[in-house]
C-alpha positions, 0 to 999 in steps of 0.5 A: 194563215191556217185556219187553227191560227186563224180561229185563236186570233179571232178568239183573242180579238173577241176577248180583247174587243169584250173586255173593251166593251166592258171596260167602257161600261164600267167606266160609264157606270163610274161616271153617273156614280157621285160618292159624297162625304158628310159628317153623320147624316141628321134626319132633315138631312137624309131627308133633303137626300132621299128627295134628291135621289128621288129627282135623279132617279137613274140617272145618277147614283149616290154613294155616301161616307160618313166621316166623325171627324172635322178634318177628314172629308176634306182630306177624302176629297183632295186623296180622291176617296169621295168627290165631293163632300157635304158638311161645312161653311165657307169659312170653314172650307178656307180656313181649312185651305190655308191650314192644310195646304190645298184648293179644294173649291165650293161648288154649291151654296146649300143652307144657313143655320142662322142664330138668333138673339133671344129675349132675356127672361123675368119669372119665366117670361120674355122681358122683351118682344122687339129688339126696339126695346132693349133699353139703354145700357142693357146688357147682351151676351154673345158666346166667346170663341173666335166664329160664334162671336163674330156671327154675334156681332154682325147679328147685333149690327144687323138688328141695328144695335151697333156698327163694326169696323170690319165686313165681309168675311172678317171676324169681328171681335168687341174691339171692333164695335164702332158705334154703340148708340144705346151704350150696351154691355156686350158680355162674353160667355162660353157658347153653353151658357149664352142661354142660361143667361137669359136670367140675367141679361136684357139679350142673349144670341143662343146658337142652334145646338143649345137652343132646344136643350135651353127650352127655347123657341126659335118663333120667339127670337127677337131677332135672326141672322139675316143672309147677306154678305156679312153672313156669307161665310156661314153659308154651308156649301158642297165642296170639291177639287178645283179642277173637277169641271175636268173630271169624268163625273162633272156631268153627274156632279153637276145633275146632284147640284141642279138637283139639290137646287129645286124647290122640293129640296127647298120645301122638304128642308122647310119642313123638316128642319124645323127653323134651324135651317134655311135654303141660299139659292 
C-alpha cells in the first residue's frame, strides 16, 4: 500500500471511528432524555415538575408536550412521540385501552382528587356538621354521568350512608344500592348543578371543578373520598408502552418515578394543591 492510499484509509477509518463515537453519544444523551405528554400543566403541576427537575438535576432531562385534547397523549405514547404521559386515572387508561385497541400500562400511582360531599345550606349556613346527622329521608344529590356518579356512590358507601352490590373497579349506578338504612332519596343532577342544590338538598357530592366556582370550602365537606380499593381507579398514573422496562430509556424513566415518589413532591403537592389533591404512594 503506498503512503497516499495509506493516509486516506486512515482518514476515513477516523471519520468512520468519530462518527461512532458520536453516535454513541447522541444516543447516551437520548437515553437520559424523558419526553412526557400531560394536558395543559396547572400551577401545582408544574410546581410538583419543577421540584422533580430539581431532584434529578443532570441526570435526566425532561421534555414535555402539552396536548388539548383527551385522546391524543395516549395515542403520542403507543406512536412513540413521547414516552410516557401524565394525565389520567386508571379507569381512564383502560377504557382507553379497550376502545382503541392497545396495552399501554401504568407505571406510577401519582395523586387522587377525591370529591366530596357538602353540607346542604339554610340562610347561608351549613344545615349539618357531620354526616351522622343527616336525618332519615333526606335527600342527596349526586352528579349523573356514568364516572362522577359511580365516585358518588361509593363515597356515600364509605361515609357509611348505604351499601352497593358491585366493587372494585365496577361502576356503580342507583340500581345498585343495596342497603339504604336511612331510606335517602338519591337525586341525580348534571355534574354543574350537584352545588347549586345545597339550597334544596339535606347533601350534595360537588366534585372538584365546581367547587370554588360554588364558594364552597374543601375543610368544611362532611365527608371526603377516601383511598381504597373502591377509589383505586381514580387514582391518577404515569402511563407507558408495555414493554418500556425494554427500552433504552427505562433507567431514566425510572429515576422520574423515584423521583416523583419523594416526600418533596409530596410536600410541594400538599401545598400548593390547596386540598384538591392527594399524594398515593
Amino acid at each position: 500500500m503506498n503512503l497516499k492510499k495509506f493516509f486516506s484509509f486512515a482518514a476515513v477509518a477516523a471519520l468512520s471511528l468519530t462518527s461512532l463515537a458520536a453516535c454513541a453519544g447522541a444516543s447516551k444523551e437520548d437515553a437520559n432524555v424523558v419526553k412526557i405528554g400531560v394536558m395543559g400543566l396547572s400551577d401545582t403541576e408544574e410546581a410538583r415538575w419543577d421540584k422533580i427537575k430539581e431532584i434529578l438535576g443532570d441526570d435526566v432531562t425532561l421534555e414535555f408536550t402539552e396536548f388539548t385534547d383527551y385522546s391524543q397523549p395516549n395515542l403520542a405514547v403507543a406512536e412513540g412521540e413521547v414516552d410516557v404521559n401524565a394525565f389520567q386515572h386508571y379507569n381512564f387508561l383502560n377504557n382507553w385501552n379497550k376502545e382503541n385497541g392497545e396495552d399501554l400500562v401504568a407505571i406510577a400511582d401519582t395523586i387522587i382528587s377525591p370529591i366530596r360531599l357538602y353540607s346542604g345550606t339554610e340562610n347561608g349556613k351549613n344545615k349539618y356538621k357531620s354526616v351522622t346527622e343527616i336525618p332519615e329521608g333526606a335527600e342527596i344529590a349526586v352528579p349523573n354521568d356514568a364516572t362522577n356518579e359511580s365516585r358518588a356512590l361509593y363515597l356515600l358507601q364509605s361515609a357509611g350512608l348505604i351499601t352497593l352490590d358491585v366493587s372494585g373497579t365496577e361502576l356503580a349506578t342507583i340500581v345498585n344500592i343495596k342497603e339504604n338504612p336511612k331510606k335517602l332519596t338519591i337525586t341525580e343532577l348534571d355534574a354543574s348543578q350537584t352545588a347549586v342544590s345545597l339550597e334544596s338538598v339535606a347533601a350534595a357530592v360537588v366534585n372538584n371543578t365546581f367547587v370554588q366556582e360554588a364558594g364552597l370550602d374543601f375543610e368544611n365537606a362532611l365527608y371526603k373520598e377516601q383511598k381504597d380499593e373502591n377509589s383505586k381507579q381514580w387514582y391518577n398514573v404515569i402511563a407507558a408502552k408495555k414493554d418500556w422496562k425494554d427500552s433504552s430509556k427505562a433507567d431514566a424513566i425510572q429515576k422520574v418515578i423515584d423521583a416523583y415518589h419523594t416526600e418533596e413532591v409530596k410536600e410541594v403537592i400538599e401545598k400548593t394543591s390547596q386540598g384538591t389533591d392527594e399524594p398515593v404512594w
